[in-house]
BALOBA-1460 file (C-alpha; in Angstrom, 3 decimals):
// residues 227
<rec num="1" residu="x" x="0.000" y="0.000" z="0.000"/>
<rec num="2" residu="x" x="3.169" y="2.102" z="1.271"/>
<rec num="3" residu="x" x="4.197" y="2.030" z="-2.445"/>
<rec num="4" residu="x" x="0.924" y="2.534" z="-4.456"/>
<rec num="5" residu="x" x="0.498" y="6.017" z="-2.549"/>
<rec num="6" residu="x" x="3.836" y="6.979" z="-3.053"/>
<rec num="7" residu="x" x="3.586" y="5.633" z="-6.883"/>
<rec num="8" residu="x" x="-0.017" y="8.015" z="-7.183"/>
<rec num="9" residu="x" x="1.651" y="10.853" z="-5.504"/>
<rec num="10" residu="x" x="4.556" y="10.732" z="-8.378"/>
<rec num="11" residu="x" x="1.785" y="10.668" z="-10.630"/>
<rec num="12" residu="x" x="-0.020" y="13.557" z="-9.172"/>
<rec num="13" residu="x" x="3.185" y="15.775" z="-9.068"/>
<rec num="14" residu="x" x="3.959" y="14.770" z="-12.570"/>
<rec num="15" residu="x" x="0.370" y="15.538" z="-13.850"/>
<rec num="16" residu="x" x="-0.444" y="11.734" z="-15.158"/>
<rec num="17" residu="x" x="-3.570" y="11.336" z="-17.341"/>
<rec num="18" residu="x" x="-5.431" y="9.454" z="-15.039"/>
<rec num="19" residu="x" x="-4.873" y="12.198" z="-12.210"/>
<rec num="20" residu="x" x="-6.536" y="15.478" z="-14.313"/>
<rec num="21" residu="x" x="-9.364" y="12.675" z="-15.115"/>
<rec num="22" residu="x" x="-11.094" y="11.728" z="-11.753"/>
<rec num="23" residu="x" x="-14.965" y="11.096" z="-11.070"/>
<rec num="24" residu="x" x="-16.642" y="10.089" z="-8.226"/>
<rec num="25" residu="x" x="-16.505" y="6.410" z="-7.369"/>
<rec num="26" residu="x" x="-13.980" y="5.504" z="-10.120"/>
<rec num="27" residu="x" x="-10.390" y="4.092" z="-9.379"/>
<rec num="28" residu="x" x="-8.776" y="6.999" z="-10.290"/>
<rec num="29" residu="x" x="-10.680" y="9.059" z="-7.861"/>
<rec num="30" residu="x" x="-10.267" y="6.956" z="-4.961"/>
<rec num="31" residu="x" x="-6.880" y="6.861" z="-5.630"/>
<rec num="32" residu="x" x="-6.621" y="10.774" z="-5.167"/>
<rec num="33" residu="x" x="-9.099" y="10.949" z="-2.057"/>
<rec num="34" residu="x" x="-6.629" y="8.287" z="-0.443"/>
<rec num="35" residu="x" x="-3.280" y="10.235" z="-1.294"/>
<rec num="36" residu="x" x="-5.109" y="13.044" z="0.524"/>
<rec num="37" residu="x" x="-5.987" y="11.665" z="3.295"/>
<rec num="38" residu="x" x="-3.194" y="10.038" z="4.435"/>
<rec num="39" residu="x" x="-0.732" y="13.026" z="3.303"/>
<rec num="40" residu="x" x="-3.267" y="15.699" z="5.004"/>
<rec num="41" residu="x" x="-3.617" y="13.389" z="8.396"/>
<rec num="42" residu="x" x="0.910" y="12.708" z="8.166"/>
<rec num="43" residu="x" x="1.379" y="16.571" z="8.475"/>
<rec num="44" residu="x" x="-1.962" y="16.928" z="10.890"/>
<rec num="45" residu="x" x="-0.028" y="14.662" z="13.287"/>
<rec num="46" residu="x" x="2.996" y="16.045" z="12.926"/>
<rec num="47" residu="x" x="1.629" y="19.547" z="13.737"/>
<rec num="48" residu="x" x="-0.223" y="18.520" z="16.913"/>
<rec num="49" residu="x" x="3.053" y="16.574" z="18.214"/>
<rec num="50" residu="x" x="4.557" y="19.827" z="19.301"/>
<rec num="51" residu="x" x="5.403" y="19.864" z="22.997"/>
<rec num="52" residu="x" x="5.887" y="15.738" z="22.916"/>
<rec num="53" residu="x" x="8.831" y="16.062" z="24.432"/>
<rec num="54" residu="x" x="7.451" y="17.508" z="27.973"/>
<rec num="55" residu="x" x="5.905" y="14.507" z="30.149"/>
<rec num="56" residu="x" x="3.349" y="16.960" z="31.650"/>
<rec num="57" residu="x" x="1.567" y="17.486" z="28.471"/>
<rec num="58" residu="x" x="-0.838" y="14.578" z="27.042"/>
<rec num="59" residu="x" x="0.387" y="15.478" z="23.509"/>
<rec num="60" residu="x" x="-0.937" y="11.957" z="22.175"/>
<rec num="61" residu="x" x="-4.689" y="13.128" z="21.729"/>
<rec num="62" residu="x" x="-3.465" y="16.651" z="20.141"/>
<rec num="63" residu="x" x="-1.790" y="14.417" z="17.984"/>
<rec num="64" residu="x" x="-5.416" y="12.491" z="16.964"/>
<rec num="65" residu="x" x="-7.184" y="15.850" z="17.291"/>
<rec num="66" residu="x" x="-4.875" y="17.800" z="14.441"/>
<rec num="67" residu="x" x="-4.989" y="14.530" z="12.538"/>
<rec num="68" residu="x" x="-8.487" y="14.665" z="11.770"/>
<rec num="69" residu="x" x="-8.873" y="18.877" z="11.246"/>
<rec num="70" residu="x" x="-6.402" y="18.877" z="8.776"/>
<rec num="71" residu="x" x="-8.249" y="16.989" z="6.268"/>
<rec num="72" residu="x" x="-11.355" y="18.281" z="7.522"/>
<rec num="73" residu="x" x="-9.840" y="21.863" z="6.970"/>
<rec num="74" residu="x" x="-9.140" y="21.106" z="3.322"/>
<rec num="75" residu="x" x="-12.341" y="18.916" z="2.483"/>
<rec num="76" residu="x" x="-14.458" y="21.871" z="4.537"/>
<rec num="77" residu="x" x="-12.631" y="24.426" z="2.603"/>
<rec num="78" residu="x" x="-12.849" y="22.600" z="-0.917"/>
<rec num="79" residu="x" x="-17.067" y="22.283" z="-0.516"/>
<rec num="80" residu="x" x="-17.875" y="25.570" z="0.871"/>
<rec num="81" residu="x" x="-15.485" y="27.199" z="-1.922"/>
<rec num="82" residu="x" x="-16.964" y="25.220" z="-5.215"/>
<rec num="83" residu="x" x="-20.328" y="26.599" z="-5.226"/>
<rec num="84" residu="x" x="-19.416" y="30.224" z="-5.604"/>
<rec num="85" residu="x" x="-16.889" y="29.346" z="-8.254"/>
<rec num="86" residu="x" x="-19.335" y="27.441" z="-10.202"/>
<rec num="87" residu="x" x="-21.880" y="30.502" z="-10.222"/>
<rec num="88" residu="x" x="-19.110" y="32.592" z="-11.525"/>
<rec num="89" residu="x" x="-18.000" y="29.981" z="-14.175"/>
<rec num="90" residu="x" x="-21.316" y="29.953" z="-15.350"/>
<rec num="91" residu="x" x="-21.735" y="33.737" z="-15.527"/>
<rec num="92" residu="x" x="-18.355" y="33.231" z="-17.349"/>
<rec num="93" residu="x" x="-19.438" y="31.411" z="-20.088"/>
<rec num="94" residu="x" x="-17.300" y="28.755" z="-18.671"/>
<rec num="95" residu="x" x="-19.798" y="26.034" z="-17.593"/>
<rec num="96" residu="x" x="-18.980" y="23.550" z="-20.070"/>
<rec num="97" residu="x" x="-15.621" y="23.282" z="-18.850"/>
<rec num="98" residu="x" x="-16.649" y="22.826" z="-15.215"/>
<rec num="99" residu="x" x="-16.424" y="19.311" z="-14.623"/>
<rec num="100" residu="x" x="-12.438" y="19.689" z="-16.141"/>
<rec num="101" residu="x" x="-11.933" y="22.385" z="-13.617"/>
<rec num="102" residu="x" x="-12.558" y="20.284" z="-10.806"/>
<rec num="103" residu="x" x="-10.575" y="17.351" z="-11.626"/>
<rec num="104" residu="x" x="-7.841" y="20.141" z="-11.883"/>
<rec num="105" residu="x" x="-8.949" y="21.261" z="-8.684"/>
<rec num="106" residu="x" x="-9.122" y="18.087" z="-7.129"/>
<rec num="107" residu="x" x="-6.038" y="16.734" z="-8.081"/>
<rec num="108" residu="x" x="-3.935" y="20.244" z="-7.128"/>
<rec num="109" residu="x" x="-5.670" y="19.559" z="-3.889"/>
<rec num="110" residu="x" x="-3.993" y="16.528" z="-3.460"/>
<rec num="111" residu="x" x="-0.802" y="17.911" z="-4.744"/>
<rec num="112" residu="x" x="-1.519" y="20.823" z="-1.337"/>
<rec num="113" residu="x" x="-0.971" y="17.730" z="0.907"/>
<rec num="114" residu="x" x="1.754" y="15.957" z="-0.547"/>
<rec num="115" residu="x" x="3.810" y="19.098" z="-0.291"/>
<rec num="116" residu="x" x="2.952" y="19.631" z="3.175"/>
<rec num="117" residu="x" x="3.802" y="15.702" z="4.382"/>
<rec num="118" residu="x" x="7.255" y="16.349" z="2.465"/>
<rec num="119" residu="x" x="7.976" y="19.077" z="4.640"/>
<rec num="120" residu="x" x="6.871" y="17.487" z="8.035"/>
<rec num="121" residu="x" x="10.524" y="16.094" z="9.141"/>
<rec num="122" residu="x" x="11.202" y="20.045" z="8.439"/>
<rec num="123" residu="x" x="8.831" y="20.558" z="11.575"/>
<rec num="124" residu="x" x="9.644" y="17.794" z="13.970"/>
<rec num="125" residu="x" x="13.463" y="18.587" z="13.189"/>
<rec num="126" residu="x" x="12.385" y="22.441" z="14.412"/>
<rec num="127" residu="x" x="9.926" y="21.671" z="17.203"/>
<rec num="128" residu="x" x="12.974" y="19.551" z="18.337"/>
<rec num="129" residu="x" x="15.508" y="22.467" z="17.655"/>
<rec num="130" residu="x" x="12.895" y="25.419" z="19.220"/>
<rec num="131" residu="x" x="10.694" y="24.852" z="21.600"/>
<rec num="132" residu="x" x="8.680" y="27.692" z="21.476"/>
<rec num="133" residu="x" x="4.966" y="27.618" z="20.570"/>
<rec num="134" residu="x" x="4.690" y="30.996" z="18.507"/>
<rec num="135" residu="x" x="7.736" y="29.880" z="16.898"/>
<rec num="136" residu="x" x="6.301" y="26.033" z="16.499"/>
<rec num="137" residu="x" x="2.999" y="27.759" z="15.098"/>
<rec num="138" residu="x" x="5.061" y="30.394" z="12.506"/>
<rec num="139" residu="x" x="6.894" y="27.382" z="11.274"/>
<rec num="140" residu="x" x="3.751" y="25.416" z="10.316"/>
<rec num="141" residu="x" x="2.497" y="28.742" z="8.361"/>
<rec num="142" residu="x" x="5.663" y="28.964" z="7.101"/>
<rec num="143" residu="x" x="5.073" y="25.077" z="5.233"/>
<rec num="144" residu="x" x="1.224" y="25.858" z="4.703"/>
<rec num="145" residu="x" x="2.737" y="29.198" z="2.580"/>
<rec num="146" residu="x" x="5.315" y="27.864" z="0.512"/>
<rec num="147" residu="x" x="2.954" y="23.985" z="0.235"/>
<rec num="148" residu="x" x="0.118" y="26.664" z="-1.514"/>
<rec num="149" residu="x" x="2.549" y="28.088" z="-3.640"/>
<rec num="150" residu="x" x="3.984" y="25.373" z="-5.400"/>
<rec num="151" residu="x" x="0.228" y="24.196" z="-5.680"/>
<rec num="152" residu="x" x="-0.483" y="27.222" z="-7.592"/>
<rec num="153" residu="x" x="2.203" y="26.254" z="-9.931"/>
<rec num="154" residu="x" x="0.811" y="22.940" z="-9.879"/>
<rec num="155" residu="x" x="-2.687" y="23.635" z="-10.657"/>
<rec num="156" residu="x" x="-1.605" y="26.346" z="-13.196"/>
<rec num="157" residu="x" x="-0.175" y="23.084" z="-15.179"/>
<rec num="158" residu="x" x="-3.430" y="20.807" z="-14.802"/>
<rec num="159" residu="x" x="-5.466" y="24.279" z="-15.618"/>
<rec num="160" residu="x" x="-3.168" y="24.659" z="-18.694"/>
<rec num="161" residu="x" x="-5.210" y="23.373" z="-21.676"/>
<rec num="162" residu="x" x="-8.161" y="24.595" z="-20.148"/>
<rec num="163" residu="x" x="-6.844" y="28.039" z="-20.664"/>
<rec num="164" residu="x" x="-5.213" y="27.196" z="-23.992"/>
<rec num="165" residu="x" x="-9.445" y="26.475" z="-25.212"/>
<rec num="166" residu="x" x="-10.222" y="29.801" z="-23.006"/>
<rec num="167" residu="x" x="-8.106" y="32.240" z="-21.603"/>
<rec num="168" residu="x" x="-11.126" y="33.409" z="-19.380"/>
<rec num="169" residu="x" x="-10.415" y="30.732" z="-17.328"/>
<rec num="170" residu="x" x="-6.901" y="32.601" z="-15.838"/>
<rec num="171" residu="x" x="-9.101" y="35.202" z="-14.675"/>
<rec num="172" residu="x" x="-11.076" y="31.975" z="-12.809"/>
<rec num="173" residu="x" x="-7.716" y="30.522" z="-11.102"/>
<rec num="174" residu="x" x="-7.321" y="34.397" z="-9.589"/>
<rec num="175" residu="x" x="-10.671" y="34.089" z="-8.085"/>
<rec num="176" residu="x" x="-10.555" y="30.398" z="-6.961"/>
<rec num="177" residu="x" x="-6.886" y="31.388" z="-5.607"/>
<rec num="178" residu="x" x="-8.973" y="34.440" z="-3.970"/>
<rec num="179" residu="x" x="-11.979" y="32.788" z="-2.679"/>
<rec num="180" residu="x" x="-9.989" y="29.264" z="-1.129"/>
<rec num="181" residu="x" x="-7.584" y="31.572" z="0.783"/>
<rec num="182" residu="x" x="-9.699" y="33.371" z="2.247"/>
<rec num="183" residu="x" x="-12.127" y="30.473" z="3.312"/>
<rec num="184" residu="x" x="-9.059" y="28.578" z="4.421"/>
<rec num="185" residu="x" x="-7.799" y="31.317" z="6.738"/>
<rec num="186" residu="x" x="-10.482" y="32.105" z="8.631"/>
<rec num="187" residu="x" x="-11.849" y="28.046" z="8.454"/>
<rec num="188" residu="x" x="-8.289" y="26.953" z="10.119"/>
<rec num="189" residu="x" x="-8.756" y="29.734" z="12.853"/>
<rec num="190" residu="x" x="-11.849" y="28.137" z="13.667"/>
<rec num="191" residu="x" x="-10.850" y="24.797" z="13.869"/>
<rec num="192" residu="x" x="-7.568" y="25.827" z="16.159"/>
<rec num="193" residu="x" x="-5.451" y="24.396" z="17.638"/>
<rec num="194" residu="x" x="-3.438" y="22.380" z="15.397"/>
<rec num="195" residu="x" x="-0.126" y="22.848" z="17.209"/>
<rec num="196" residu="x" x="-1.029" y="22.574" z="21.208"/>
<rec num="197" residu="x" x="-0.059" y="25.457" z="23.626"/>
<rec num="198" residu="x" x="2.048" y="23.471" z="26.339"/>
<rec num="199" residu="x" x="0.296" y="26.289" z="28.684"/>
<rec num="200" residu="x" x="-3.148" y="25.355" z="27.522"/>
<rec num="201" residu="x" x="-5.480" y="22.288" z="28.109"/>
<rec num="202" residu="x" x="-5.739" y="20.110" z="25.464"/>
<rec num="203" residu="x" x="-8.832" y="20.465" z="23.496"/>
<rec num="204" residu="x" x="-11.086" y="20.102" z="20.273"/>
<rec num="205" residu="x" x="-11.701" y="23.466" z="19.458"/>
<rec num="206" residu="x" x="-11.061" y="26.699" z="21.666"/>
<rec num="207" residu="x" x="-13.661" y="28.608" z="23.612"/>
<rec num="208" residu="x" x="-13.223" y="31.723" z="22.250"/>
<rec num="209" residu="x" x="-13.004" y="30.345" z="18.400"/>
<rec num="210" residu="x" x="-15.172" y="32.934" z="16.824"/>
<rec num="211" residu="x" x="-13.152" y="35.277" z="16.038"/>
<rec num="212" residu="x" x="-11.665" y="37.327" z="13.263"/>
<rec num="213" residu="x" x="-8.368" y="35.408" z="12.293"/>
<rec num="214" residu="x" x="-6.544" y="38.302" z="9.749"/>
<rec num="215" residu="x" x="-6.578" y="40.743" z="12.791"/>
<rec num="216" residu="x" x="-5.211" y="37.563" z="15.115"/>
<rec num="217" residu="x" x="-3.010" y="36.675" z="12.646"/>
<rec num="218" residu="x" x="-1.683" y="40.070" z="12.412"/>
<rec num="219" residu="x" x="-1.083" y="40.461" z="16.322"/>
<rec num="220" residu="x" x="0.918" y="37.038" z="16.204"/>
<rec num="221" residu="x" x="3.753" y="38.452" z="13.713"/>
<rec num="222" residu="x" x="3.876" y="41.397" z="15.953"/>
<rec num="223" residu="x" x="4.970" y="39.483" z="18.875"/>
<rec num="224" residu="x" x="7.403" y="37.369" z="16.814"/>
<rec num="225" residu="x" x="8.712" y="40.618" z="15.061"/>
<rec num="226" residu="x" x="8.653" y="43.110" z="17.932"/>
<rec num="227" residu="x" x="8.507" y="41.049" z="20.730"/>
């Protein structure tokens, strides 16, 4: 099994046929929904491991917890992001092509965690180096930032002979690029924590979740910049 998902993840990086041609319930589909999950819940567990090595802290079920979110994150992000850019494909004149643009989408999803679960030795090496939770937390946006991307330059080649029969649909990979980030943002903010505060009790979600995660995210660099 080890080797199929590593021989489908080749595949998805090198933009095989059978990757940019997925439906639901074939072969080639589940093959993609299973890269992603195990990829997405690698780097999940890898991002709620931080603080493993103090005794005091029951880092096991933050390890379970950030499993599941991550792939909940992306799936969560992914539905609630599709129906606005099918409106706009339509209004586009770009309808037609719809069912292509997923596949793309799909598969450069995919390609989002495979990137991530390649970097995850790069954050146990530094949770082991720097044990510091704003630190631990900066490096994980760090790998989510540079994972999206090389995505971008990933979908850009499963979205290129859609544009080659179109060029409207550039103008649609700005506004998917648009719309996903900013879901995504404020989506992962909700879902927090991923990486456990050693200072904090382990848990699900926080009690104060609702919250507006560009301003929080702002006040976080501060203190890392500024102190």
């Amino acid at each position: 099994m080890q080797v199929a998902l590593l021989r489908w993840s080749d595949d998805v990086l090198r933009r095989a046929p059978w990757t940019n041609t997925p439906s639901p319930g074939s072969r080639s589909g589940t093959r993609l929904i299973a890269c992603l999950l195990v990829c997405s819940m690698w780097y999940g567990a890898v991002m709620g491991s931080f603080g493993a090595l103090e005794s005091s802290r029951d880092w096991q079920l933050q390890v379970l917890y950030s499993a599941v979110k991550l792939p909940l994150l992306i799936a969560v992000t992914f539905a609630i992001s599709v129906p606005s850019f099918f409106v706009l494909n339509t209004l586009f004149g770009l309808r037609n092509d719809f069912s292509r643009a997923m596949q793309s989408l799909l598969a450069t999803q995919v390609g989002f965690t495979i990137f991530l679960a390649a970097f995850a030795p790069l954050v146990l090496f530094w949770y082991a180096s720097v044990p510091d939770y704003n630190q631990a937390v900066a490096t994980n946006g760090v790998m989510f930032a540079v994972s999206s991307l090389a995505s971008q330059r990933l979908l850009r080649g499963y979205y290129a002979p859609l544009v080659a029969s179109n060029p409207r649909h550039r103008k649609m990979l700005w506004v998917w690029t648009a719309v996903y980030a900013l879901v995504a943002i404020q989506l992962a903010w909700l879902l927090r924590p991923f990486v456990g505060s050693p200072a904090a009790p382990v848990e699900f979600f926080r009690e104060e979740a609702w919250d507006n995660a560009y301003i929080m995210i702002w006040k976080l660099v501060w203190r890392i910049l500024f102190g």
